[in-house]
C-alpha positions as CSV (number, residue, x, y, z in Angstrom):
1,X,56.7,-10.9,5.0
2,X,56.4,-7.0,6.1
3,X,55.7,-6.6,9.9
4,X,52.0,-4.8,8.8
5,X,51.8,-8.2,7.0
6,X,52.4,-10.5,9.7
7,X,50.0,-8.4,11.6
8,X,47.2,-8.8,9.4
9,X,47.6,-12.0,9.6
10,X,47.6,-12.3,13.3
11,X,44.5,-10.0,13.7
12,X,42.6,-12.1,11.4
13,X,43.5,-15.4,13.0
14,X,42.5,-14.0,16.6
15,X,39.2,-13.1,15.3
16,X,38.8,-16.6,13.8
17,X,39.4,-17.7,17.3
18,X,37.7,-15.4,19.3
19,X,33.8,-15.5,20.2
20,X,31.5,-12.8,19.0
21,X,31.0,-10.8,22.5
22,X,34.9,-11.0,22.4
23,X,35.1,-9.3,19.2
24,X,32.2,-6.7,20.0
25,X,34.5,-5.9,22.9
26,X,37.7,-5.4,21.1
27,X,36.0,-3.4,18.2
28,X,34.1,-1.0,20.9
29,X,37.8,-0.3,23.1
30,X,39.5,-0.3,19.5
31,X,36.8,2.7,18.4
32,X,37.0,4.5,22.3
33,X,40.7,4.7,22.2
34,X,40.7,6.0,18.2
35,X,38.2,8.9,19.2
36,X,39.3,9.4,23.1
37,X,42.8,8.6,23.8
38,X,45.2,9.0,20.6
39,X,43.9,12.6,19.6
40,X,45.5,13.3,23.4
41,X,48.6,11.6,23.1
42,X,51.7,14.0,22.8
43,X,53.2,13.9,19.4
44,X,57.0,13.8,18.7
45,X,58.6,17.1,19.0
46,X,55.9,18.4,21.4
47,X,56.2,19.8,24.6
48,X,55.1,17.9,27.9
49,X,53.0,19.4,30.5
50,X,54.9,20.2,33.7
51,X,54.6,16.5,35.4
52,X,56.0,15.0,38.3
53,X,56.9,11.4,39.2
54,X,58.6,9.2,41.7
55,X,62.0,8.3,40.6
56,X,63.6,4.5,41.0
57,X,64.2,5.5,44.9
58,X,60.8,6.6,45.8
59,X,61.4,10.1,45.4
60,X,59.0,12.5,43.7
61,X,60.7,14.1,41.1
62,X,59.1,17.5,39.2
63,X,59.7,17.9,35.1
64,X,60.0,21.8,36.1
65,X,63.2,21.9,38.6
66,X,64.9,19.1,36.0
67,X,64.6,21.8,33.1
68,X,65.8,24.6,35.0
69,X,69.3,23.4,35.4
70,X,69.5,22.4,31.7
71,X,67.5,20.2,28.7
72,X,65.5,17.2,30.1
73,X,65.6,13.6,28.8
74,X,62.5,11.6,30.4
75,X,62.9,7.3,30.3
76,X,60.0,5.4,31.1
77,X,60.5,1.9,32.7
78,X,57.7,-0.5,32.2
79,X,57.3,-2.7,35.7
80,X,59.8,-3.7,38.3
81,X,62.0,-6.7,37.2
């Protein structure tokens, strides 16, 4: 089974599952972040916005004084573990 199958599958079990309001909730963020968030998101080979974060120490880091001193590779960590 092809990983869009198994999702199908999945999807339509959880809305088996799932109340009404539940699914009238899901549906409603599903349509906000079609129309509101994904026409923003940066697509491959695009440039970022000058940006600046704290690194794994705390520090604020900004995207611009990385790039002068050479091409920029950005990671993102999901959480503390």
């Amino acid at each position: 089974m092809t990983l869009e199958e198994r999702l199908i599958v999945r999807r339509t079990e959880s809305r088996r599952k799932a109340s009404a309001e539940r699914i009238t909730a899901l549906d409603n963020l599903t349509k906000f972040l079609r129309e509101n968030v994904i026409p923003k998101i940066i697509q491959p080979g695009a440039s970022l916005p000058g940006f600046a974060l704290s690194n794994a120490n705390g520090k604020v880091v900004k995207s611009d004084d990385l790039i002068a001193k050479g091409p920029l590779g950005v990671q993102f960590f999901r959480g503390h573990w």
